[in-house]
C-alpha positions as CSV (number, residue, x, y, z in Angstrom):
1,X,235.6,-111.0,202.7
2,X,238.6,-109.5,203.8
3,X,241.5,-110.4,204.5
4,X,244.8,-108.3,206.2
5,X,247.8,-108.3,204.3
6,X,246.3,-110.4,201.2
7,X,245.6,-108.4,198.0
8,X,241.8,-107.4,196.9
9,X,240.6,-106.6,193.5
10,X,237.7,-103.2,194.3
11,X,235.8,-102.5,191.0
12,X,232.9,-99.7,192.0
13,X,231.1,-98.0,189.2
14,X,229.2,-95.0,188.2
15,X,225.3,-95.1,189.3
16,X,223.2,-96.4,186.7
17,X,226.4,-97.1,184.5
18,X,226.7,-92.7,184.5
19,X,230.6,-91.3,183.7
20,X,232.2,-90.8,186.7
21,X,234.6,-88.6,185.1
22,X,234.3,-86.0,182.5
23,X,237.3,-84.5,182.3
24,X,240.8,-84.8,183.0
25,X,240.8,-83.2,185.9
26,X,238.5,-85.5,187.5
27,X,240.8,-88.5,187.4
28,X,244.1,-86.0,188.5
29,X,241.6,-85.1,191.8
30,X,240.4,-88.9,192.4
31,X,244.1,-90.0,192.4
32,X,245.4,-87.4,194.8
33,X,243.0,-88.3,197.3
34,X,242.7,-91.5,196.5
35,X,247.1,-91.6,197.4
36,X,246.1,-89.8,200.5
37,X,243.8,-92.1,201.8
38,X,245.8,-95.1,201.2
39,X,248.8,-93.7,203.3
40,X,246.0,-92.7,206.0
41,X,244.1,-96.1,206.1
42,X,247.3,-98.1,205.5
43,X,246.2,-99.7,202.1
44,X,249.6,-100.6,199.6
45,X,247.7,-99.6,195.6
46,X,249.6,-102.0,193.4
47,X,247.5,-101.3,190.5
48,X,244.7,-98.9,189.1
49,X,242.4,-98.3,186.4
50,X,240.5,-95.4,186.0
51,X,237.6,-96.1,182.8
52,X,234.7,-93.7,182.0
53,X,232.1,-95.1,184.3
54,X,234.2,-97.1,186.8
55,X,237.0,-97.9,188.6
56,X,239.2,-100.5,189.6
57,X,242.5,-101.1,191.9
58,X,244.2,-103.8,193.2
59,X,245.7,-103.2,196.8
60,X,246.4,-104.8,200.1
61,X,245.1,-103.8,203.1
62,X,247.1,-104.3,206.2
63,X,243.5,-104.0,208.4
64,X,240.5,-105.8,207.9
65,X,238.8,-102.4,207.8
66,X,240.8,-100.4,205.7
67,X,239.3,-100.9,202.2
68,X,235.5,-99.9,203.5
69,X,237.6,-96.8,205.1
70,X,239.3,-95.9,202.1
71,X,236.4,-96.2,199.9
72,X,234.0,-94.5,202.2
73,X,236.2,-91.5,202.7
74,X,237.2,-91.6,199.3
75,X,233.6,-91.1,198.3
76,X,233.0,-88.4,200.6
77,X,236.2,-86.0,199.1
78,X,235.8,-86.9,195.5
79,X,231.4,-87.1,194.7
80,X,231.3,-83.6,196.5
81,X,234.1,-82.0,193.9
82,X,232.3,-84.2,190.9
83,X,228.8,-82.5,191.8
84,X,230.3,-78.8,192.8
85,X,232.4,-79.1,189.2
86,X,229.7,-80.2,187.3
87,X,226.6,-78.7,188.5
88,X,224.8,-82.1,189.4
89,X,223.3,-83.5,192.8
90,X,223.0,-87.0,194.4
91,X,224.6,-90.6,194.2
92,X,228.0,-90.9,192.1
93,X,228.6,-94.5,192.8
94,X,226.4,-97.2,192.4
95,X,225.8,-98.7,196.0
96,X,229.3,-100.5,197.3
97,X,231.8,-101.1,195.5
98,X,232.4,-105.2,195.1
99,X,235.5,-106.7,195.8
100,X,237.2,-110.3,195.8
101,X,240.8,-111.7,197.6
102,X,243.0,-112.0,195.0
103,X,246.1,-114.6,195.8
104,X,248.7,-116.7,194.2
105,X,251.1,-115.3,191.1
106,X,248.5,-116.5,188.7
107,X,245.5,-114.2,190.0
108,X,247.8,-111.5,191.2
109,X,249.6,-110.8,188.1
110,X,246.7,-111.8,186.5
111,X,244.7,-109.2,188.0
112,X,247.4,-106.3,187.3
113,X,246.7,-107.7,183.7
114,X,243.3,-107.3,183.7
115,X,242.9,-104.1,184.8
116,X,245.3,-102.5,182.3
117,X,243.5,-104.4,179.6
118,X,240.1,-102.9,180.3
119,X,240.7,-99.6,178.2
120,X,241.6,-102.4,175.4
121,X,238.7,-104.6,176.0
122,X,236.8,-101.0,175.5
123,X,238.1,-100.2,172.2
124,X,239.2,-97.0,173.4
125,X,243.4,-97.6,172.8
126,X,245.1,-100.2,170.5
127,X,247.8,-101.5,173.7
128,X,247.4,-100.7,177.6
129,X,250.2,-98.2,176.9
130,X,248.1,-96.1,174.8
131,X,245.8,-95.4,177.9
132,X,247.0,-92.6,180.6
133,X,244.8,-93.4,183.3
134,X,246.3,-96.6,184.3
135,X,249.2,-98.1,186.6
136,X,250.4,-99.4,183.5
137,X,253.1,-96.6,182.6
138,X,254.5,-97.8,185.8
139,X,254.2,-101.2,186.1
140,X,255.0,-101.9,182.3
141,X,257.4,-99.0,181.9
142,X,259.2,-98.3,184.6
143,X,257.5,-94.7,184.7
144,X,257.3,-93.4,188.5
145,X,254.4,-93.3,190.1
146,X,254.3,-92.3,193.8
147,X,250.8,-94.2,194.4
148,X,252.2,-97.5,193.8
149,X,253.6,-100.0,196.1
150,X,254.8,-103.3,193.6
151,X,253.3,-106.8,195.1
152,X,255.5,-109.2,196.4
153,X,254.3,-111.1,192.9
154,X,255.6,-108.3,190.7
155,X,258.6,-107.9,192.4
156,X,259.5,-111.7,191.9
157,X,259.5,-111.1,188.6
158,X,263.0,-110.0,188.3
159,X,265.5,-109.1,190.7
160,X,266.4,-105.7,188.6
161,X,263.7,-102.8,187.6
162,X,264.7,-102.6,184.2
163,X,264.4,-106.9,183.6
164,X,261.2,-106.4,186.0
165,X,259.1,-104.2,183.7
166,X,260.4,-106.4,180.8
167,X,258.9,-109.2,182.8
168,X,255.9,-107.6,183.3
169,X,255.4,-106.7,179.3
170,X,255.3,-110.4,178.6
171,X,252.4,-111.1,180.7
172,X,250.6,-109.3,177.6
173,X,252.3,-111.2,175.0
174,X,249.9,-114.0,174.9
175,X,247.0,-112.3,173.9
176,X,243.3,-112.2,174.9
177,X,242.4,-114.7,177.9
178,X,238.6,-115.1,178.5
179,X,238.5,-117.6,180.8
180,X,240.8,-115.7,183.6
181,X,238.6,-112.1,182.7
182,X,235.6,-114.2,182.9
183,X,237.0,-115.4,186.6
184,X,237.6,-111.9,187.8
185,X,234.0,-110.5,186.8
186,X,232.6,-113.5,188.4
187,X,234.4,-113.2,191.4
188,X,234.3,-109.6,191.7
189,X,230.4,-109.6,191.0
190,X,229.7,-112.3,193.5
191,X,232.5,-111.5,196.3
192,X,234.4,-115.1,196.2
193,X,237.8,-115.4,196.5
194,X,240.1,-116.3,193.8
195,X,243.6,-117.9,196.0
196,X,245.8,-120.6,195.4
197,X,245.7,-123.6,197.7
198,X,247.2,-122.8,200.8
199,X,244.7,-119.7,201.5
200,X,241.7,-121.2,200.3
201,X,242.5,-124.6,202.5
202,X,242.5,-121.5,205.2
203,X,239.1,-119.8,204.1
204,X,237.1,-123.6,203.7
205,X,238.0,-124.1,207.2
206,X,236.6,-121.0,208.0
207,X,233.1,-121.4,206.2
208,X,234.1,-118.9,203.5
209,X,232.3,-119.7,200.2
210,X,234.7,-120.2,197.5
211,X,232.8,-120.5,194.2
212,X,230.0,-118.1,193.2
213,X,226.2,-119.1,193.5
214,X,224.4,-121.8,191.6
215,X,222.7,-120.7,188.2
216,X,219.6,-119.1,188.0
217,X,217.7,-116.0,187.0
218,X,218.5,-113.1,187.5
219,X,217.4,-109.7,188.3
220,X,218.0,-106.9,185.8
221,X,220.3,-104.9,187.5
222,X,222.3,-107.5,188.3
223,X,222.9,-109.0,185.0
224,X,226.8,-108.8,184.2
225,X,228.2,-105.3,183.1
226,X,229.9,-104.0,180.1
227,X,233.4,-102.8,180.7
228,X,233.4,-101.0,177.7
229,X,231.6,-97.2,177.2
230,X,232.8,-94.6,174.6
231,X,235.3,-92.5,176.4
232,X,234.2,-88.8,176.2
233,X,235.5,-85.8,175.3
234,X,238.0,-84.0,177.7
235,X,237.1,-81.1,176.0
236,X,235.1,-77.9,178.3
C-alpha cells in the first residue's frame, strides 16, 4: 500500500540473510545513487540505515509509483557494482523489499528512532552516534547531509536547528521500547499500515487491512528476522 505524500518505512535485505556490503565503499556507492534516484523518482529520504545484510529508509513518495521505481532502479545500479567489485553472480536482494505507511508523530518519529537504533539493537555500537552509516549524524547532530529532506514531524519539533536536534536526542532518552520495534517488524513484515486516526478512518473505508494476519504457522523463511549480524571487517 502506497500512499502519495504519506511517509513509508522500506526495509529490503540481503538474499538468504548474505552482507550486502563489505566494505566501505559499498555503502558510499549505494548512497550516491540511492540520492540520485530519489531526486529522479521524486521520493523526500528522511531517514536511513544502512546494516550488514539490510537496509532500511524512511521517505515519502509524492507518486504512488515512486518507491517500486526507486527500488527497482536502485537495484539495477548498485547489485551490478556489488557483483563486478566482489567477483560474485546472481540475486543481492532477497525478493522485494517490504514496506508499511508510517503516519502520525508517534510512528513517524518513532520510525526515525527505530532505524538509528538497529546498529544498537545489533551490538555493533554502544549509542546510534557511534554508527556512521545512519541519518543519525544528521538528524541527531545537526551534521549536513544532502540526502535528507526533515518530515514535517521532525521539523515540529522545534522552530530552531540547534533546539531541533536537541529535540530529537530526547526521543532516545527513554530507553529500549519493545512494544513500538515489535509494531514496526510486524507491520513492515506483513505490509499494514501503522497511521493515526484520521488516515486509517481513510484506508478502512477503502478496504485496506489495517492489522496483520491472524496467528498461525508459519513457513520457515518467513519466520521473523534478526536485525542483528556481526559487522565485518572493512578491511581488503
Amino acid at each position: 500500500m502506497i500512499v502519495p505524500d504519506v511517509a513509508l518505512h522500506i526495509r529490503q535485505r540481503g538474499n538468504d540473510r548474505q552482507a550486502c556490503f563489505r566494505h566501505e565503499s559499498d555503502r558510499l556507492v549505494y548512497l550516491s545513487n540511492l540520492g540520485d534516484l530519489c531526486r529522479r523518482w521524486r521520493c523526500a529520504l528522511h531517514a536511513y540505515c544502512l546494516m550488514t545484510n539490510h537496509v532500511h529508509l524512511l521517505l515519502t513518495p509524492s507518486d504512488e509509483d515512486g518507491p517500486a521505481l526507486l527500488m527497482r532502479d536502485l537495484g539495477r545500479a548498485y547489485v551490478p557494482y556489488f557483483n563486478r567489485r566482489h567477483g560474485r553472480t546472481g540475486s543481492l536482494w532477497e525478493g522485494r523489499f517490504r514496506s508499511c505507511l508510517v503516519d502520525s508523530p508517534e510512528y513517524v518519529l518513532g520510525c526515525y528512532r527505530y532505524l538509528d537504533l538497529n546498529p544498537v539493537r545489533a551490538g555493533m555500537v554502544g549509542s546510534p552516534a557511534g554508527y556512521r552509516w545512519s541519518s543519525h549524524a544528521a538528524n541527531g547532530l545537526g551534521r549536513d547531509d544532502p540526502l535528507l529532506t526533515p518530515h514535517a514531524e521532525y521539523l515540529a519539533l522545534a522552530d530552531e536547528p540547534t533546539k531541533r536536534c536537541r529535540g530529537y536526542l530526547g526521543l532516545f532518552a527513554s530507553g529500549k521500547d519493545e512494544a513500538l520495534t515489535s509494531a514496526f517488524r510486524e507491520a513492515t513484515d506483513g505490509g499494514y499500515p501503522l497511521v493515526g486516526d484520521a488516515l486509517k478512518a481513510r484506508l478502512a473505508a477503502a478496504g485496506v487491512r489495517l492489522e496483520r494476519a491472524k496467528p498461525g504457522p508459519r513457513r520457515e523463511n518467513e519466520k521473523e528476522e534478526i536485525d542483528a549480524q556481526p559487522e565485518l571487517s572493512t578491511a581488503k
